[in-house]
C-alpha positions as CSV (number, residue, x, y, z in Angstrom):
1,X,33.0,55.4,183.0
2,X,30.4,57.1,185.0
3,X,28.7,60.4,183.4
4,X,30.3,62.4,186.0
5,X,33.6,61.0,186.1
6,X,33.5,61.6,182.2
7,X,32.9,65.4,182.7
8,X,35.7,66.1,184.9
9,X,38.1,64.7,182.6
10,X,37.0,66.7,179.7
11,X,37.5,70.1,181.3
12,X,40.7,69.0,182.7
13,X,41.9,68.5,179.2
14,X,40.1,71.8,178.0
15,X,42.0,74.0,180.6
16,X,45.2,71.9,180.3
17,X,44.9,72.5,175.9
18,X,43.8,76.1,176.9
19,X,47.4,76.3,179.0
20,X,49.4,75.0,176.6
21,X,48.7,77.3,173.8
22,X,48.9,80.1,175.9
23,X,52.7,78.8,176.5
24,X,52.8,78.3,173.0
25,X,51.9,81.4,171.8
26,X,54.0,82.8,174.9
27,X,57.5,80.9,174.0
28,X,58.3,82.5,170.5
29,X,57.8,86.1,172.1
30,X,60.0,85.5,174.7
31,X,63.3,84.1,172.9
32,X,62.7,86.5,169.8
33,X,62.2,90.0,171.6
34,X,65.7,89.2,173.6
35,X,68.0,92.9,172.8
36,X,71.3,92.5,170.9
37,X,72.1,95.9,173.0
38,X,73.2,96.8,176.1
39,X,71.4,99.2,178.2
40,X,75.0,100.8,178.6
41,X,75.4,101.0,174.4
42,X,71.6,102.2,174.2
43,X,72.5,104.9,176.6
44,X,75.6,106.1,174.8
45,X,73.8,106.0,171.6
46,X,70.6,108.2,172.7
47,X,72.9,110.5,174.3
48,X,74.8,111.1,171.3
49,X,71.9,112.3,169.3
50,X,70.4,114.2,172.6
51,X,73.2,115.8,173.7
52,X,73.4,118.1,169.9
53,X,69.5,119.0,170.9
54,X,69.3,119.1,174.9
55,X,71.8,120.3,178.0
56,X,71.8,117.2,178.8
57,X,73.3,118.5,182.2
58,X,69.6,119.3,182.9
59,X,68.5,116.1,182.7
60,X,67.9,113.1,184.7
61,X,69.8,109.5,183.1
62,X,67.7,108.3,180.6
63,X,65.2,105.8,181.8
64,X,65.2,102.7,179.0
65,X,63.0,100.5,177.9
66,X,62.8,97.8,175.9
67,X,59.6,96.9,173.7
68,X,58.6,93.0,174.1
69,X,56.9,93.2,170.6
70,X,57.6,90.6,167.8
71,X,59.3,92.5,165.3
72,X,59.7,95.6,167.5
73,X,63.3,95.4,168.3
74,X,63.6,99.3,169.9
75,X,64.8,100.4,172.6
76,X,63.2,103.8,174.3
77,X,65.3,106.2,176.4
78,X,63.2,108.3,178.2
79,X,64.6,112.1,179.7
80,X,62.8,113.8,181.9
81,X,64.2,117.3,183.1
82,X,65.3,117.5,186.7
83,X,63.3,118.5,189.4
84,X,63.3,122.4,190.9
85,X,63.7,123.1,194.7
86,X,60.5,122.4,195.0
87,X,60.2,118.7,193.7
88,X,58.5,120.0,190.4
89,X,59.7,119.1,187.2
90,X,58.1,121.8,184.3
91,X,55.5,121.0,182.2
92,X,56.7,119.4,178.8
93,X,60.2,119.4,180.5
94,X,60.8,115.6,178.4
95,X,61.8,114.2,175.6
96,X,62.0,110.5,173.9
97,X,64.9,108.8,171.8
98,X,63.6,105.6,170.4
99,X,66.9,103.4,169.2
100,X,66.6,100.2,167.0
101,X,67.8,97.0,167.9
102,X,69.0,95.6,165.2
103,X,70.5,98.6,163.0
104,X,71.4,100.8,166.0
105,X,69.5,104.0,163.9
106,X,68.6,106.7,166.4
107,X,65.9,108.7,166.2
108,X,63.9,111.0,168.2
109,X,60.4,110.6,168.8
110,X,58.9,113.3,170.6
111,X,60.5,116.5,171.9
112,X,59.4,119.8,172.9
């Protein structure tokens, strides 16, 4: 086989091993961090604890999230207070519900 024919092939199977770990280390991620909950039960559950603290009333639906972490298995709802006449929502005018996965405990996070 010619020297450069030879060098070709080589990187071809260093960027093809390269790819395939980086699948590898991709595929476990993806089929653990999959949520037991819905975002409807998530939402229910962060606006049981939230609604004792906050008028809700003045806040927008909780945006949720859900953290892609091995291991990580919460959920985050995120309120933010609804915007004045003028489009400006107040400073600190948010709070964050972070709600497990797995044991459905509720907690909050940060609030004013």
């Amino acid at each position: 086989m010619l020297p450069q024919r030879k060098s070709i092939i080589n990187i071809r199977l260093i960027f093809g091993s390269l790819a395939l770990l980086s699948l590898a280390s991709w595929i476990p991620v993806a089929l653990a961090s999959q949520p037991v909950l819905t975002k409807m039960k998530v939402a229910t559950l962060a606006n049981q604890l939230a609604k004792n603290r906050f008028p809700l009333a003045e806040y927008e639906s909780p945006r949720l999230d859900y953290e892609v972490k091995p291991g990580s298995d919460t959920w985050s709802a995120y309120y933010e207070l609804k915007r004045d006449k003028s489009g400006v929502v107040a400073a600190g005018g948010w709070f964050l519900v972070l709600v497990n996965d797995k044991t459905k405990t509720v907690r909050f996070n940060r609030s004013p």
